[in-house]
C-alpha positions in Angstrom: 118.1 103.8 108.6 116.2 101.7 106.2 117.1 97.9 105.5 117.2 96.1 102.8 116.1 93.3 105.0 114.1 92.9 106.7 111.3 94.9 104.6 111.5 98.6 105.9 107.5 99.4 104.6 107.1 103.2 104.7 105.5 105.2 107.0 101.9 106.3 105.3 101.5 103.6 102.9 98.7 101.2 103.4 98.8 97.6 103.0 97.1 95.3 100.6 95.8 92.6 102.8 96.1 88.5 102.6 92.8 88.4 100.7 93.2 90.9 98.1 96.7 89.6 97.2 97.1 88.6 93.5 98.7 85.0 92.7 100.6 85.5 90.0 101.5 88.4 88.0 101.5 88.5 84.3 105.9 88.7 84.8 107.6 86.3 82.7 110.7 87.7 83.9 113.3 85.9 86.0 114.1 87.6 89.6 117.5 88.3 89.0 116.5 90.2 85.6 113.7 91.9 86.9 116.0 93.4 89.3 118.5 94.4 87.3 115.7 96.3 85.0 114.7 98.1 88.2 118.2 98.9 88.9 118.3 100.2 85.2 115.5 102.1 85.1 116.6 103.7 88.3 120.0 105.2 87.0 118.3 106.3 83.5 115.7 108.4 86.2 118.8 109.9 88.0 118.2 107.9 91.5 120.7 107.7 93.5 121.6 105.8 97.5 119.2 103.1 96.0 117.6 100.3 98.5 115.7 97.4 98.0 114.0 96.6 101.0 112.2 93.0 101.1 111.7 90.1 103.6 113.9 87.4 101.4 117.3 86.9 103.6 120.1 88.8 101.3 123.2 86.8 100.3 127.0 87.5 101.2 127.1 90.1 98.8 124.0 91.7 100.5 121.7 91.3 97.5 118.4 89.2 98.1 118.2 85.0 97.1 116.5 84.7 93.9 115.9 81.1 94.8 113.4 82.8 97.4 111.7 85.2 95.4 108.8 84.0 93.9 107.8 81.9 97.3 104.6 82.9 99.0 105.5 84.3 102.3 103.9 86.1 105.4 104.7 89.2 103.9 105.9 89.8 100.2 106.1 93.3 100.2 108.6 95.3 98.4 109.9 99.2 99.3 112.7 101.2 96.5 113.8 103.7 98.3 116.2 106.1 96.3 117.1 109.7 96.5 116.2 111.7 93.7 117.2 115.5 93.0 118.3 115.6 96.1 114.9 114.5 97.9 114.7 111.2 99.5 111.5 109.0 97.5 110.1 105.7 97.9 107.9 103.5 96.5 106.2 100.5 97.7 104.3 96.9 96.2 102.4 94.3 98.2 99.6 93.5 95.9 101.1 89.8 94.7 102.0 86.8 97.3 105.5 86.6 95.2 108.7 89.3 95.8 108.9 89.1 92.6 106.0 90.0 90.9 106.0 93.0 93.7 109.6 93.7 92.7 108.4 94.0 88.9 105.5 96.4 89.3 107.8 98.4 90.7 110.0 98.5 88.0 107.6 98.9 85.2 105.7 101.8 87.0 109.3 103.4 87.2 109.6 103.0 83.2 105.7 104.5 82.6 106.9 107.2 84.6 109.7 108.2 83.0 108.0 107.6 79.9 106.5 111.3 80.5 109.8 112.7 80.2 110.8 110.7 77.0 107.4 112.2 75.7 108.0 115.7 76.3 106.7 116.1 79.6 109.5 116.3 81.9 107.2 119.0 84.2 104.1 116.0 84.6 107.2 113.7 85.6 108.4 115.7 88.2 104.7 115.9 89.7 104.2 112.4 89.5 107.0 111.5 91.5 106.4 114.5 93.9 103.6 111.6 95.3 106.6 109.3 95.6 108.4 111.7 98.6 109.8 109.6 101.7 107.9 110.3 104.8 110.9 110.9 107.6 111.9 108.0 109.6 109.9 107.7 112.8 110.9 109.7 115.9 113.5 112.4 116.2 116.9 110.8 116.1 118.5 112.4 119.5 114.8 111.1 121.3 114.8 107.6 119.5 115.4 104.5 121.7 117.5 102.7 121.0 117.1 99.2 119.5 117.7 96.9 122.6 115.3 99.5 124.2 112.4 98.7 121.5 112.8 95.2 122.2 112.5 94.7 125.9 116.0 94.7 126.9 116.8 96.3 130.4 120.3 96.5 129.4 122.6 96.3 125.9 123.0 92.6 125.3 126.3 91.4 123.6 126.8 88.4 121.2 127.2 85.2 122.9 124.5 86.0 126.1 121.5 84.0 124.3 120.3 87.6 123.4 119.4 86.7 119.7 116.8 83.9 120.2 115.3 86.5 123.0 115.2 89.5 120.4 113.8 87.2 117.7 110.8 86.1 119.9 109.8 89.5 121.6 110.2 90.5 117.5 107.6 88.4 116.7 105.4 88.5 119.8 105.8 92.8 119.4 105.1 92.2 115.9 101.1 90.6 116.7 100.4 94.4 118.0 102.6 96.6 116.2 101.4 96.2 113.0 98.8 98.6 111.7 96.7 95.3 110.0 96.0 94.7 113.9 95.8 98.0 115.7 99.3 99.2 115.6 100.6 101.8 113.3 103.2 101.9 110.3 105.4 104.1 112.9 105.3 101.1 115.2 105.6 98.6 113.0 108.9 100.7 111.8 110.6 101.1 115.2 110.3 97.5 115.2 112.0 96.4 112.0 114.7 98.8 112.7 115.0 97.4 115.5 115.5 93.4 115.0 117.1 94.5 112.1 120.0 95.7 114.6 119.7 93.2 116.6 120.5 90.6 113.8 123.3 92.6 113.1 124.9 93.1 116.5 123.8 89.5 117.9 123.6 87.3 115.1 
């Protein structure tokens, strides 16, 4: 299942790394209007089951703090994953240090797209976003272990048995190997956010 947070990166897509990360992107937007333009731009393509998948902690109403999005942070990335046509699609930013300025790419290369369709080209729209198509979620679901499984637990923990501070430091010591920048892969690096991303939930 993908999360809105922590950022679910999609399987296949390669990363932009520390050093070839843009500072600023020529947005003058706000975060809370740039995501409403994605949003927008999304329901004028048809998209439908919408996430936004980011590492900036959401709020009680499960959308992310715009107080948090234009901070540099370990990993700004940005994933949109939608359904489209019935197809499940995603696409993906990390080339700026901000959320936000990844958030807005997104958004405007959703608007150039669709411009093909506004122009008469509604067949060079569909290939386009044919590029766009989710890869499945790692693993089989009836062979998938489960999340306590992924992150070293010999049993289920329950809420109140110090499990959380445990998951969130064999999250982060997992993390150093799991992620494809350091000899893991996207599929690790996915069980793994799915994962913590549980845990929060069931522990937390």
């Amino acid at each position: 299942m993908t999360s809105a947070y922590p950022l679910s990166w999609p399987e296949g897509w390669k990363r932009t790394t520390d050093s070839a990360r843009k500072n600023y992107g020529p947005f003058k937007t706000t975060f809370d209007k740039a995501r409403r333009d994605l949003y927008d731009e999304l329901r004028k393509l048809g998209a439908k089951h919408v996430t936004v998948s980011s590492n900036i902690p959401l709020r009680l109403d499960g959308q992310p703090r715009a107080d948090q999005a234009r901070r540099s942070i370990a990993d700004p990335g940005v994933a949109v994953y939608f359904e489209l046509r019935g197809r499940r699609m995603v696409m993906a930013r990390d080339a700026f240090t901000s959320v936000h300025d990844n958030l807005r790419s997104i958004g405007l290369g959703i608007e150039h797209l669709r411009g093909l369709e506004r122009h008469g080209g509604a067949t060079m729209m569909e290939r386009a976003f044919e590029g766009f198509a989710a890869l499945p979620e790692p693993g089989n679901a009836s062979h998938r272990r489960k999340w306590w499984q992924v992150l070293g637990f010999t049993a289920e923990p329950t809420p109140g048995d110090n499990g959380y501070d445990y998951a969130e430091a064999k999250f982060r010591e997992l993390a150093r190997t799991a992620h494809p920048d350091v000899g893991g892969s996207h599929e690790q690096m996915a069980e793994l956010n799915a994962a913590i991303a549980e845990a929060r939930k069931v522990l937390g």
